[in-house]
N, C-alpha and C positions, 0 to 999 in steps of 0.2 A: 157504311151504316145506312139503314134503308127504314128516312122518318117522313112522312106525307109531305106534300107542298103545305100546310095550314105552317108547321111547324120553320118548312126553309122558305116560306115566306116572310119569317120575322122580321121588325126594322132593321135595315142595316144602317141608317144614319143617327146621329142623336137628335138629329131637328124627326126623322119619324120616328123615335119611339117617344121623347119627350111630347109631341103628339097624343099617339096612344094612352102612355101615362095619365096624362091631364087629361084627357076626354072622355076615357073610361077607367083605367082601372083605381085612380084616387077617389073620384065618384064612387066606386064600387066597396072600397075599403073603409069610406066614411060611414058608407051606410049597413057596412056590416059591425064597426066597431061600434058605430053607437047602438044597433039593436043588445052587443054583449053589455054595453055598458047599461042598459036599463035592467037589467039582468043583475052587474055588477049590484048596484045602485040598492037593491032589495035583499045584499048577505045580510041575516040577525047578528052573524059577531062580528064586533066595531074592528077589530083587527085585519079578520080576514075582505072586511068589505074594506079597506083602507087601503090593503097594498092591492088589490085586484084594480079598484079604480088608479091609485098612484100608477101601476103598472100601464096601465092605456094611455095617460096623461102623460106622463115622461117618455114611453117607450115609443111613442106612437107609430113613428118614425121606421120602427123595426118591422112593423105591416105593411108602410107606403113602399119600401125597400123591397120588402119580399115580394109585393103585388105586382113590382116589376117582369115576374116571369108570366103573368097572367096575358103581356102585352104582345108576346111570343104569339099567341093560339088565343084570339079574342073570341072565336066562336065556344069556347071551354070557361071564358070568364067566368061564369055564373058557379062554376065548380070548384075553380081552382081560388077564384078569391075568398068565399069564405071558407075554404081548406087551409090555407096560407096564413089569413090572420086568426083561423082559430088554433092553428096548432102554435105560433109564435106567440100568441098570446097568452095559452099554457106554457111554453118558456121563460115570456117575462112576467109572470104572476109568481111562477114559482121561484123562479129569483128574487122574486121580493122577497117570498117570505123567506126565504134562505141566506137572502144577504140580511136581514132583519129579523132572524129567528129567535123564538123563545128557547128554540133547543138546538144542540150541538150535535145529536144523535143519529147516524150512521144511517141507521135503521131507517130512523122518520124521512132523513134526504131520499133515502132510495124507496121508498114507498110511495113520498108525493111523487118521484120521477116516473114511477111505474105507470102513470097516468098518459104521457108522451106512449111510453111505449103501448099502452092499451088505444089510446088515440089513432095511430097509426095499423090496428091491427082490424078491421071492420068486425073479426067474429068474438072478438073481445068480451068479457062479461065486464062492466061496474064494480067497482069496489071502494072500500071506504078509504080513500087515500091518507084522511088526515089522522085514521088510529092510532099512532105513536106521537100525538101530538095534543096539546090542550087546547088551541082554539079547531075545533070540528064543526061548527055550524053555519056552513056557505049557500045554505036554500038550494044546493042542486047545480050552483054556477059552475064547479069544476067538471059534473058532470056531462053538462049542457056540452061544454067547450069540447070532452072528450065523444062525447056524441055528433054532435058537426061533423067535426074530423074522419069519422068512421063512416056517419052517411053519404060525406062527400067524396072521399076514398072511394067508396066501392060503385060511384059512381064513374069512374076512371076504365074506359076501356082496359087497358093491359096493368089496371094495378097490380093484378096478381105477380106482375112477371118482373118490377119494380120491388114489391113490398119486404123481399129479403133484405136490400139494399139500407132500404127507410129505416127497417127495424134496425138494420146494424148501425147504424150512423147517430139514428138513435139512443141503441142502447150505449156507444160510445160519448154521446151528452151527458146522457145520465151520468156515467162513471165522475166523468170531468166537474159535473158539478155536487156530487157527494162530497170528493177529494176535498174540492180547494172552498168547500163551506166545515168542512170537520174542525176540529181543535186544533189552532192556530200552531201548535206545534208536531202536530201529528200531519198538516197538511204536504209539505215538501216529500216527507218520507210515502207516503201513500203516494204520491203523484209519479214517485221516481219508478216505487215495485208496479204500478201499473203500467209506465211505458218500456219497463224491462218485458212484460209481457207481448210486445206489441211492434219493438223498436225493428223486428227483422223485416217486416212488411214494408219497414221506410228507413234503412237504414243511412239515407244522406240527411236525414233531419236530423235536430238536435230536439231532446224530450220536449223543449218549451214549446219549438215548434210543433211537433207533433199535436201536444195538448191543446195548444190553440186550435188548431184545427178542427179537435171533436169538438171544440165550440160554436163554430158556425153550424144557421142552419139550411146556407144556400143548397148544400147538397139535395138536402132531403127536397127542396123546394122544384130544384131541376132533374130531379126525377119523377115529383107531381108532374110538372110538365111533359116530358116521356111518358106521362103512362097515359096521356091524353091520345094516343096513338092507337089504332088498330091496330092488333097482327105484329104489337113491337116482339125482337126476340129478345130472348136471354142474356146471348152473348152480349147486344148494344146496350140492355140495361146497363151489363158490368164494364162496358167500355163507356158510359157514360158516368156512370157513378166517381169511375177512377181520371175521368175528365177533372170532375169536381175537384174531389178530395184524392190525396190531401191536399194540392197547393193552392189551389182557388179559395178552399176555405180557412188553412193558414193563414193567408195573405189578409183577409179578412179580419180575422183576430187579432192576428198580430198588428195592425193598424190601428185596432181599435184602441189597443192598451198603449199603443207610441204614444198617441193624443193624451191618453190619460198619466203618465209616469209620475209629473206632481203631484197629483192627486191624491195616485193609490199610493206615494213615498208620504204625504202626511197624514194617509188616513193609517197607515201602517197595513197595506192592504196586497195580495202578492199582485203580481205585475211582469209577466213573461218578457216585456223588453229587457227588464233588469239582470238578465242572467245571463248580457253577452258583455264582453270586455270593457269593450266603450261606443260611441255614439257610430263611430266607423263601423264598427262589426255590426251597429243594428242596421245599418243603411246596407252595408255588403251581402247582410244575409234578407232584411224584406225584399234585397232589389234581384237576389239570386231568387228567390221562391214565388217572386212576379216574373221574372222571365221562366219558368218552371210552369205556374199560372196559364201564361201567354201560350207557351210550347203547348199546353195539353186543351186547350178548348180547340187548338188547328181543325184538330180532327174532327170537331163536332160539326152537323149541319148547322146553317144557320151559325158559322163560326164568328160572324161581323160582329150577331148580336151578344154574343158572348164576351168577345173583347172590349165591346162597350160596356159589360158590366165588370171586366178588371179594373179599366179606364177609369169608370167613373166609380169605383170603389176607391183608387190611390186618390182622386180630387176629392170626393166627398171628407175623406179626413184629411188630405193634405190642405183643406181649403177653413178647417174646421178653426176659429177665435181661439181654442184654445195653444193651437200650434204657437202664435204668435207671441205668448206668454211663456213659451219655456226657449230656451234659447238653442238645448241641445234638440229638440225634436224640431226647431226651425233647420237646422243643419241637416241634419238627416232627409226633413222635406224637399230643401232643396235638390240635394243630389238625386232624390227617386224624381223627381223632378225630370229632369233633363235629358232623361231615357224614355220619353213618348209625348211627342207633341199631341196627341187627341187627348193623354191626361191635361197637359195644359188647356187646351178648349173646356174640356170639363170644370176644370179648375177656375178658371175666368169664367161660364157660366153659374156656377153655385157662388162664387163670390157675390157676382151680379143680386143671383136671389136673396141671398144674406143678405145686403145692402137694404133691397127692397124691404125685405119683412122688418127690418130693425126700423127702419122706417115708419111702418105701418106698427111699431111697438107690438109685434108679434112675436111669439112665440120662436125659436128657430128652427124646431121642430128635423127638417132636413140636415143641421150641424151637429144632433144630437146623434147616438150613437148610432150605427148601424146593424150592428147587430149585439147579440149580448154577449157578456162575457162567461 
């Protein structure tokens, strides 16, 4: 695969990209979420200005994460971070409103998601995302967010040769998240006809896992990245994409929902861990789909920097307060556990930072999810 030096230069240690992170790209990420948020800040409907803002407050965390790729190719910062936190941030906006919607309607999910996919497309026209919906009066914020994405995109040397990939990983989000926001009884059945359509492309996953997967958005993230390239081809698009997904972005998901099983068990909320046997088969199959994971970034240049983001994906949630509250997800921790001493380094560092911030009666911000569901 043939990616410049900017690119296989990446950090290979966690003491250098923890570096980078904190010197540039969280600087970089503060000062783009708070420009959206004054933005946020001026919607006329009290609705839609509540979960936009809720969204950057609770989610924050899913920017500082994503801005991780920006640490790869610092000379591209300026492009890739408000790329990164404007398109996740149309992810977790419209999760809000989707996990807290006025409507159940098919239609209205897949119309706001249309937004992701126009995001992603630079020759895109605007359109009124929220017409199948009553609250419609955002002063322009969705647009905003969809416009960034599009001038920062087509500012990407080889986006074009990328942006098949984005649109499909994309419009694979979307699906995933019309499904499992429809009518609580209509959601299983929709979820199962859509990975009948899809299951030959990955036939060693099981649907949950697959599902998870279109829910990450690292993919799309380390393709922004790739398309910071001159002269990338075709071919290493698609051998970088299938880097990604599915198991780097499975692994992903599927984490994020282990953390949460009590949660979505009393909120009566569905929960992809919940559909393997018992606590053994969740630990057998996250710890097959992280060595799956591991196996497929080999190839990538700059492979170090890539392991460090499976690494510190298992610490990030295996290190996460809430583990320590359920007793089966502590088990299961342990055991992913014990199959990579650099997750433990990781895992002892973010503990560390926990520590501090609770300290500091801060926010935990970093224990919060990593990406959405």
């Amino acid at each position: 695969m043939r990616l410049s030096s900017r690119i296989r230069h990446a950090p290979k240690t966690p003491v250098r990209l923890m570096y980078r992170v904190y010197k540039y790209v969280l600087p970089g990420v503060k000062d783009e979420l708070g420009r959206l948020r004054r933005i946020a800040e001026r919607i006329p409907d009290d609705e839609l200005r509540k979960q936009a803002i809720a969204s950057m407050t609770s989610k924050e965390f899913h920017c500082q994460g994503g801005g991780v790729y920006a640490a790869a190719n610092l000379r591209q910062r300026h492009v890739l971070i408000p790329l990164i936190v404007a398109l996740q941030t149309i992810s977790d906006y419209l999760d809000n409103l989707c996990d807290r919607s006025t409507s159940l309607d098919e239609g209205d999910f897949r119309l706001l998601h249309q937004s992701m996919l126009d995001a992603v497309d630079p020759h895109a026209p605007l359109r009124d995302y929220y017409a199948l919906r009553n609250e419609r009066d955002d002063g322009g914020y969705l647009h905003e967010l969809v416009r960034t994405c599009q001038a920062c995109a087509a500012k990407l040397p080889s986006y074009a040769v990328v942006q098949p990939h984005v649109a499909e990983l994309v419009g694979l989000y979307g699906d995933l998240q019309v499904y499992k926001h429809i009518v609580k009884d209509r959601r299983e059945p929709a979820l199962l006809a859509w990975w009948e359509k899809h299951r030959h492309q990955v036939p060693h996953l099981r649907w949950n896992e697959f599902a998870a997967a279109t829910g990450s958005t690292l993919g799309m993230f380390m393709l922004f990245l790739a398309a910071t390239e001159e002269g990338l081809e075709p071919e290493d698009a698609l051998a970088i994409k299938r880097a990604y997904f599915p198991h780097v972005c499975s692994l992903h998901i599927l984490l994020d929902y282990l953390i949460d099983q009590e949660e979505d068990r009393l909120g009566g909320d569905l929960n992809f861990c919940h559909y393997y046997e018992d606590r053994r088969k969740v630990a057998e199959r996250i710890g097959d789909i992280a060595g799956y994971a591991r196996r497929d970034v080999h190839a990538l240049p700059a492979r170090r920097f890539h392991r460090m983001i499976i690494e510190g994906l298992l610490a990030l949630y295996l290190s996460d307060p809430k583990v320590r509250q359920q007793d089966d997800v502590r088990t299961v921790s342990r055991r992913l556990m014990k199959r990579s001493p650099l997750t433990r380094l990781f895992f002892w560092g973010n503990s560390v930072w926990i520590r501090m911030r609770q300290s500091r009666n801060e926010p935990e911000g970093f224990t919060d999810k990593y990406g959405q569901k």
